[in-house]
C-alpha positions as CSV (number, residue, x, y, z in Angstrom):
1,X,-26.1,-16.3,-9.1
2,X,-23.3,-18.8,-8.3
3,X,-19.4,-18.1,-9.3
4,X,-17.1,-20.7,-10.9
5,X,-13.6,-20.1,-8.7
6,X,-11.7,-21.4,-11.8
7,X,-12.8,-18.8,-13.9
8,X,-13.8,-16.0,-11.7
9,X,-11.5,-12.9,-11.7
10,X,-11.5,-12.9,-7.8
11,X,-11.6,-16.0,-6.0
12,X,-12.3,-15.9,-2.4
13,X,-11.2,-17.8,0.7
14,X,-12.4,-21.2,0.5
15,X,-13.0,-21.3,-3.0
16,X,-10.6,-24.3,-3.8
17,X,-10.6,-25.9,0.3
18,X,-12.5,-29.0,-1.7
19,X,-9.8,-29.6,-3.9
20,X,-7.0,-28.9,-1.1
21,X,-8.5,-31.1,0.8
22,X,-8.4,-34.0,-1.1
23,X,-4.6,-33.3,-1.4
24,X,-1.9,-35.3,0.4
25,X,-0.6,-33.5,2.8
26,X,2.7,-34.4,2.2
27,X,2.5,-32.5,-1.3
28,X,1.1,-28.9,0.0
29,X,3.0,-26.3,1.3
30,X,1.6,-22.8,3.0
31,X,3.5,-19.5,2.5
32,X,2.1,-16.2,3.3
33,X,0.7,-13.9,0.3
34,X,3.4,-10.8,-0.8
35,X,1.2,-7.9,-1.4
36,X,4.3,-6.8,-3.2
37,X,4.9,-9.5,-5.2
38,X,4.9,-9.7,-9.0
39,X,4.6,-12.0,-12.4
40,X,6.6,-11.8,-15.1
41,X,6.0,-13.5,-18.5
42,X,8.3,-14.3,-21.0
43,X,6.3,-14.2,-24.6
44,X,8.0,-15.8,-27.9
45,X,7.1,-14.3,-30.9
46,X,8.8,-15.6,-33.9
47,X,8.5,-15.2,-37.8
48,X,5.6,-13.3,-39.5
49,X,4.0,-12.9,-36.1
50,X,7.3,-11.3,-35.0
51,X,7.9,-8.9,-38.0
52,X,4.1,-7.6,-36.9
53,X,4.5,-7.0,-33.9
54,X,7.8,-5.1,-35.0
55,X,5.5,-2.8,-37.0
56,X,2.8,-2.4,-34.4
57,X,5.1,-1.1,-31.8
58,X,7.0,1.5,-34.5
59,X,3.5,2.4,-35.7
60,X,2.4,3.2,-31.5
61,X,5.8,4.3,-30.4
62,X,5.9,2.0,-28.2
63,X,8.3,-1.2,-27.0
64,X,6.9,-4.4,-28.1
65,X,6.5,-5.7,-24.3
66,X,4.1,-2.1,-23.6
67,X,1.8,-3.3,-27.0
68,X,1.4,-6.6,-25.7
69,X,0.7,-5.6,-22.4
70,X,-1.5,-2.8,-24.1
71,X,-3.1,-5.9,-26.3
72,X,-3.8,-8.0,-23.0
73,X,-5.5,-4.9,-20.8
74,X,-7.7,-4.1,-24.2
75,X,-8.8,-8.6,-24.2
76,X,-10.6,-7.8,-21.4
77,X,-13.4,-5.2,-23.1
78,X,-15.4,-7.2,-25.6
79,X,-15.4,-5.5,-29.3
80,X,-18.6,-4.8,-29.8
């Protein structure tokens, strides 16, 4: 069974070396992986959407930024 690298939860080396190499070299840069690195992302929630998610974190006791993280983790198990 083949994988698709762009979708694929865990690409592996040489996955995207196709699509690098059709780069111009003058464009790519290399820079060693930090194991302790980390992503932050800034959500905007406005309006009605906003005023829910308000409620959702009183109803859990928990801050907004833990229920959507909670909301993200749980998008991973299908519902039924």
């Amino acid at each position: 069974m083949s994988t698709d690298p762009w979708t694929d939860p865990d690409p592996q080396p040489g996955d995207f070396d196709g699509e690098l190499a059709e780069l111009d070299p003058r464009h790519v840069e290399h820079h060693d992986g930090n194991p302790d690195a980390a992503l932050i992302v800034f959500v905007g929630v406005a309006g009605e959407d906003a005023k829910r998610l308000a409620r959702l974190s009183q109803v859990r006791g928990q801050k907004a930024a833990d229920v959507i993280a909670g909301l993200l983790r749980d998008a991973e198990y299908p519902l039924a």
